[in-house]
N, C-alpha and C positions, 0 to 999 in steps of 0.2 A: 316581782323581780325588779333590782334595782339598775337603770339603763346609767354607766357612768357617763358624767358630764363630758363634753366635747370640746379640746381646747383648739383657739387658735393658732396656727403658725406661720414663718414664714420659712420656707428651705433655699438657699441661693447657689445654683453650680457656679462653678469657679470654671472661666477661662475655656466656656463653650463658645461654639457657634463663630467662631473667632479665625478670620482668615481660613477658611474652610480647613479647622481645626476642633477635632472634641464635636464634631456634630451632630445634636439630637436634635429632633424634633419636638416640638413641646406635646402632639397628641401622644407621643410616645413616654414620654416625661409625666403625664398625666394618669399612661394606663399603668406604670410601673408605679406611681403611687399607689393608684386603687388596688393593683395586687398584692400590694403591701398593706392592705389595712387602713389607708389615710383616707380619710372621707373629706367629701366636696373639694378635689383637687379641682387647680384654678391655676390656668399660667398669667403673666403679662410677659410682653416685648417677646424676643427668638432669646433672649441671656439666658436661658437658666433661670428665672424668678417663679416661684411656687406658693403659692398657699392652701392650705390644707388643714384638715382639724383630724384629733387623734385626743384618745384617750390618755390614760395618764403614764403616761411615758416620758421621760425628761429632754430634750432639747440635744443633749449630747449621745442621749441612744438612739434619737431618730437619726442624728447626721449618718450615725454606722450605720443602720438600716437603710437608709437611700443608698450610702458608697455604696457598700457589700449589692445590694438588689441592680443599682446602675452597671456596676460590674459585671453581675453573674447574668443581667438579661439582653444588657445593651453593649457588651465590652466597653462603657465607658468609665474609667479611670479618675475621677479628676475629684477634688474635695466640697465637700456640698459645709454651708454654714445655715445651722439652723435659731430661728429666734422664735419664740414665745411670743402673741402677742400683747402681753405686757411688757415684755424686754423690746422689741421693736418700739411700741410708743417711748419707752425711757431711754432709749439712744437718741430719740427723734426730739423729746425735752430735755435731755442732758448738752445737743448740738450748745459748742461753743461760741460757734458762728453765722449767728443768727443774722448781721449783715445780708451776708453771703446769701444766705437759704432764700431771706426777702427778692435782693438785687440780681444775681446771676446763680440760682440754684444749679443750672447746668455746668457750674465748675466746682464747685461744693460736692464733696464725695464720702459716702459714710462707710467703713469699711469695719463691719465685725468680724473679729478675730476669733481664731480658732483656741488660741492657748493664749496666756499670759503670759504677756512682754517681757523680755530678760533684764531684768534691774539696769538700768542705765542706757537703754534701746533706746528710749525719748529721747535723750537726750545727744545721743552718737547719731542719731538719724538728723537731728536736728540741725548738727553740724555739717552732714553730708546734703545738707538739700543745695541741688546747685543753683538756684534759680530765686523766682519769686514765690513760691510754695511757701504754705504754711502748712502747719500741722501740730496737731494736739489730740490725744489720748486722754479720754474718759471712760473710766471702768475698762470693759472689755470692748472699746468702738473708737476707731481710730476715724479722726475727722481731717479731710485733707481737702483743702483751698487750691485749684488750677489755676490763676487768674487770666495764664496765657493759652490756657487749655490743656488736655491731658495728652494729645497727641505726638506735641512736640515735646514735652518735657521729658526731662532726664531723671526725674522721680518718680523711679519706676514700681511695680508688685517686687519685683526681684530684690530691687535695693533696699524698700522699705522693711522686708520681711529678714532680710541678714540683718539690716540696723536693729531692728525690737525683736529677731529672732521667735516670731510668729506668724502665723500665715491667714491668709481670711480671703474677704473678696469683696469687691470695693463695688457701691451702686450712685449713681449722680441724685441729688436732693430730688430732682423731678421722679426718679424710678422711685427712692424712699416713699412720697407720701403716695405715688399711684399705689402700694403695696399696701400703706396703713388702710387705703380706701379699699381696699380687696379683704383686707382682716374685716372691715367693717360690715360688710355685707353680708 
């Protein structure tokens, strides 16, 4: 009997753990993967970051599978983004802003998106950045420059996601590659 291959991923909650808002625990985050099927579930940081391996199921049916399971076991509501990892490394070499990722990776933000951008979202958001932000879209992975940091700025998830009218959830350069390191393992 043939054991199918085991891929890697990464799953990312959106907008836990956050001003004692959306709060889970990552052991708990961990056993609702394994009840679902996903093998060698692994968190890093309290955000929401996951990796985990899963047969052949595609990237957009496991995001349902976490919602739906966060929902039904944890009442947690909140949008999970999941990557392949091969799609993780090709956002991490597709990075625009390779400055950035060298010099202050902690203000460098990779944020994959859930849907495709509404035609001319780049470019309208582009217009609304109030500040020193940069920002640039590849493929399906929006890359966003803090330079004064994310806390004070006024280029928010809220703003960005009406301007390109899709939604994701954004991790700083240093969380990216502790995650590639976690795929790697």
């Amino acid at each position: 009997m043939l054991v199918p291959k085991m891929a890697a991923f990464v799953a990312l909650l959106r907008a836990v753990n956050l001003a004692g808002k959306n709060m889970i625990s990552m052991a708990d985050l961990k056993a609702v993967a394994q009840r679902e099927g996903l093998s060698e579930p692994r968190t890093l940081l309290q955000s929401g970051n996951l990796v985990f391996e899963s047969g052949s199921r595609s990237s957009a049916a496991l995001e349902k599978l976490l919602e739906a399971a966060l929902r039904r076991e944890l009442g947690l509501s909140t949008p999970v983004v999941v990557r392949s990892a091969s799609e993780w490394r090709a956002a991490i070499a597709d990075n625009p802003f390779t400055r950035e990722a060298r010099k202050d990776p902690g203000h460098l933000l990779l944020m994959p998106l859930k849907g495709k951008p509404a035609a001319g979202g780049l470019a309208e958001l582009s217009r609304a950045i109030p500040g020193r932000e940069k920002v640039k879209l590849v493929g399906s992975a929006l890359y966003l420059v803090y330079p004064d940091g994310v806390g004070r700025s006024k280029l928010t998830s809220a703003l960005i996601e009406k301007k390109i009218g899709a939604g994701g959830t954004a991790r700083n350069w240093n969380t990216v590659q502790k995650l590639l390191e976690q795929l790697e393992v």
